[in-house]
C-alpha positions, 0 to 999 in steps of 0.5 A: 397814540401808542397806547391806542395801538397797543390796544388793537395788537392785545387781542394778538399777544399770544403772536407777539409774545412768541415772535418776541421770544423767538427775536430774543432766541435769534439775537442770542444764538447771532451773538453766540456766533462771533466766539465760535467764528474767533476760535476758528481764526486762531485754529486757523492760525495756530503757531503749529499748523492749522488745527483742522479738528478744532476749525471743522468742529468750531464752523459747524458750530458756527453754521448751526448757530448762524442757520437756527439764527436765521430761521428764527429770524424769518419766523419772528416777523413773519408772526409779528406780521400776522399779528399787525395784519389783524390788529389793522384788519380790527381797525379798518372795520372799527374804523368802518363802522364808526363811519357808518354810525356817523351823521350825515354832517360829518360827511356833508363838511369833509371830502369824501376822496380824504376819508376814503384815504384814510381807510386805505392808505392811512391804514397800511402805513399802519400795517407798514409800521407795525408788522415791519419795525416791531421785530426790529425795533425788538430784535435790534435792543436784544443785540445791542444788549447783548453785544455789548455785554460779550464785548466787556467781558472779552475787552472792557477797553475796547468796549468802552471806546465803542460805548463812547462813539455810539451815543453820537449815532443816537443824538443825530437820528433822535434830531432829524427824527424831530425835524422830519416828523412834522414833515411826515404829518403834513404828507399825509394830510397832503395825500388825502386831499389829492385822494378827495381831489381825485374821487371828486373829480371822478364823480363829476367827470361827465360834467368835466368833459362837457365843459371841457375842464379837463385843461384846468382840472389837470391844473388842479391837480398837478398843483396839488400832486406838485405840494405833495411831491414838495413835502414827501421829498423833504419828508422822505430827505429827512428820513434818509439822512438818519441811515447813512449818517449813523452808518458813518458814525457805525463806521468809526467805531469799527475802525476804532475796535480794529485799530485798538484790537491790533495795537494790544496785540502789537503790544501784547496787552491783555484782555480780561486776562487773556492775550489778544489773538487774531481770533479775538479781534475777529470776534471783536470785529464781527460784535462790533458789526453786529452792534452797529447793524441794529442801530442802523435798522433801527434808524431806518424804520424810524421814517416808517413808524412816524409815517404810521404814526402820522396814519394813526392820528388820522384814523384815530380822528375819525374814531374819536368823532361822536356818533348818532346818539345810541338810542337802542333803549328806546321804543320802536315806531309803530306806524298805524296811520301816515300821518305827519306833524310838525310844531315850530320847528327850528333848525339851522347848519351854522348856528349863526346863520338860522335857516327854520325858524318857525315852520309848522304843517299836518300832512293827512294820513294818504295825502300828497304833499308838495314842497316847492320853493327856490334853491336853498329855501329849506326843501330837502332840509325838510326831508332831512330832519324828518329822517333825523338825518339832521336834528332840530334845534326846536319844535317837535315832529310827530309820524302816526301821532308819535313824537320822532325824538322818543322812537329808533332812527331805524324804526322812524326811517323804515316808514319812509321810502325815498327816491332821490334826484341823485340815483345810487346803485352799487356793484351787484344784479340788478335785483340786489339792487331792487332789494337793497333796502328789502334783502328778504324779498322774494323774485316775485316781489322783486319782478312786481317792484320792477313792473310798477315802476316800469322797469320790467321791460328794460330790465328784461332786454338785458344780457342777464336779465335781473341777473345782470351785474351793474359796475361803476353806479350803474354806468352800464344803464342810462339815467333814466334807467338807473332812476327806475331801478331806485324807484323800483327799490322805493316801491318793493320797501313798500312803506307808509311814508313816501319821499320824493325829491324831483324823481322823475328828473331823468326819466324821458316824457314817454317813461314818465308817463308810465312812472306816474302811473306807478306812483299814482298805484303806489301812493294810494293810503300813502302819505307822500312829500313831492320835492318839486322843480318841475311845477307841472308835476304837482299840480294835483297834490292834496297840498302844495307848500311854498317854502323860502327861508325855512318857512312855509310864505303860502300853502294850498291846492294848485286852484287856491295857490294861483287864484291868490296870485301869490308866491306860487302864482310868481313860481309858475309864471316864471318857469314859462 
């Protein structure tokens, strides 16, 4: 997991490098300060007077020192905060993109609230991690180093006893780091549910509101919101527990290096051949601060790098899940009629639980195909392995006689166009909406779309026209209103194919009329698949499929399908 993170920071060394060598500058010029501040003591209390020429002389020094200390200080994380800003900025759009390449399965088994968490929250943890502990976790060996090295060379005893102590700081953050980073993984996982929670519950609010849920789903969440608050306290108890208890530890050995400092001084003991002064044991004291401050930082960002660590692991998850196969080797689909084949086709999501086993159909080029049949009878299926949003486990398609597998994905879906039951607009005009699969279309086109679908008329009414700006999915237009828009885009792709999944379902009887007529214009020398619920609707189609089990039970023209007194003679005698 370390090694993957470094690999986002190589592209930022360069900061890096520089930021380490001004941490490693800071900590020798902090460490270089303690003997000035001992020789301004002992000139302070010299046994002739103060000497005030050496005490000006050593506090300047002291004050250059410490100020150049500190100003490189505040330049080395401010680099390395550069650095982590865009090693995360690098992951998020990897971690985008491989969303965005993803199949249609990854989403259709995961919340969407959680994978949104981890693009975000997971994300800045890491950034959190990165930017804040490298200086110090860097800065913080250069110190304890350093210092320690002055500290033998001034009094080896006094060292040795401040070596001896320290190792107990060590072996108790090491033990709540063990025991808390389980803790700080189940957090995060527990953040992203309550985030897939709360964009769920977001989505289907209106659906909330008119069953009154709002009781139980304010249940619901307090439940999770009550675990996530259990594990982060525990997590975040865990992680307190480090600073305080190596500052105690910190603390004994200060006193340690006071008390044997003053005893040798008491006792005119040497050291390093020279007679300890008040001077030297101020010096003493101030490494013996400065050893204990880096331990203790050192121990503070520990919770934040499991917390990263913990956010990498789920961003690295999605990075390691498997794409759509790359198939930019292959062939564009070159579509010269619109016609649509398919031979034994099998499929199934769960593999235990087949749900095509053997479906086969010709759909004629400009023909008008209907599919109706109960729920999860395989419908929308259909219309999923024929955009290879899914693939089949057997058997071939075939658009304009070529088999779907040897071409492009992209070049196979920009021959269809779809308008789904569930409309989906995004925060811009109403006109990128319309253009959204077409961004090169001009006004006109645009306008034209809207006139077929018959959503001129409205748009125009608008505060801005095709201008207006459409937030939160169109929840500014009716659904019906936002269903045209969709038909509008379908319309302006202007491809051979057309998909239609019940797309008049939110469209009021006046409006529909006119819908149909755009489709009517829309769907000539068009081959077009009809997703129905509403019977009525379909009743004039070149072919209508019954369709249960993943398998097409009775096929025919609305004439033959009810003189049969079949399955599709039950489907339109129940819907009465």
């Amino acid at each position: 997991m370390i090694r993957r993170l470094l690999k986002y920071l190589k592209k930022y060394r360069a900061a890096l490098i520089v930021s380490s060598l001004f941490a490693i500058l800071s900590g020798g010029l902090l460490l270089i300060g303690p003997l000035f501040l001992g020789k301004a003591v002992d000139a302070l209390t010299a046994e002739n007077g103060v000497e005030w020429d050496a005490l000006g002389k050593n506090l300047v020094l002291l004050s250059v020192f410490y100020v150049s200390g500190a100003v490189l200080s505040y330049l080395s994380p401010l680099l390395s905060g550069k650095a982590a800003a865009g090693a995360v900025t690098d992951m998020r759009n990897d971690t985008f993109r491989r969303i965005l390449s993803l199949p249609l399965r990854f989403f259709d088994t995961r919340p969407h609230g959680d994978v949104i968490t981890r693009i975000t929250a997971d994300c800045e943890n890491i950034y959190d991690g990165i930017g804040q502990s490298f200086v110090q976790l860097f800065s913080g060996v250069v110190t304890v180093v350093g210092t320690m090295i002055a500290m033998f060379v001034i009094s080896p005893a006094i060292a040795a006893a401040v070596l001896c102590i320290t190792p107990l700081s060590l072996i108790i953050a090491r033990f709540v780091v063990i025991r808390t980073a389980r803790l700080f993984a189940a957090q995060q996982k527990k953040t992203g549910e309550l985030g897939a929670h709360v964009e769920e519950i977001l989505s289907g609010i209106r659906t909330v509101h008119e069953n009154s849920m709002e009781d139980c789903e304010q249940g619901r969440f307090e439940e999770i919101n009550a675990e996530l608050y259990k594990v982060g306290r525990s997590a975040q108890f865990g992680g307190a527990l480090i600073n305080p208890s190596t500052r105690l530890v910190n603390n004994i050995s200060y006193i340690c290096v006071g008390l044997m400092g003053a005893l040798f001084a008491v006792s005119g003991i040497t050291a390093g051949g020279k007679i300890i002064t008040v001077g030297v044991i101020a010096t003493l004291l101030s490494y013996a601060t400065q050893f204990a401050k880096p331990i203790n930082e050192i121990a503070g960002v520990t919770t934040q790098i499991q917390n990263a660590l913990a956010s990498a692991e789920r961003i690295m998850n999605i990075l390691d899940e498997q794409p759509e196969p790359d198939d930019s080797g292959l062939d564009r689909l070159t579509v010269s009629e619109g016609s649509v084949e398919i031979e034994h086709l099998k499929f199934s999501y769960v593999p235990e639980k087949p749900l095509i086993t053997d479906l086969s159909l010709r759909a004629e080029p400009g023909s008008v195909v209907a599919i109706v049949g109960p729920t999860g009878a395989g419908k929308t299926t259909i219309v999923n392995l024929l955009m290879r949003f899914y693939e089949p486990l057997g058997g071939t398609i075939r658009v304009s006689g070529t088999d779907t597998q040897t071409v492009t994905r992209d070049s196979l879906r920009d021959a269809f166009s779809m308008v789904l039951q569930d409309t989906w607009l995004f925060t811009g005009s109403v006109r990128d909406n319309i253009a959204y699969g077409c961004p090169g279309a001009s006004d006109e086109q645009v306008r034209e779309a809207a006139k077929a679908a018959c959503a001129h008329s409205f748009i125009r009414r608008l505060p801005d026209g095709y201008d207006t700006l459409l937030t939160d999915g169109g929840g500014n237009l009716s659904g019906g209103q936002r269903q045209l828009i969709t038909i509008a885009r379908a319309m302006l792709c202007d491809s051979p194919v057309l998909i239609l999944d019940e797309a008049t379902s939110s469209v009021d009887i006046v409006t529909e009329q006119y819908v149909r007529q755009g489709f009517g214009n829309l769907m000539k020398g068009r081959t077009s698949f009809i997703i129905a619920h509403r019977l009525a609707t379909i009743r004039n189609a070149d072919l209508i499929l019954v369709v249960d089990g993943g398998n097409i039970v009775e096929q025919g023209t609305y004439s033959e399908l009810m003189a049969r007194r079949g399955r599709y003679w039950g489907l339109e005698n129940a819907g009465r």
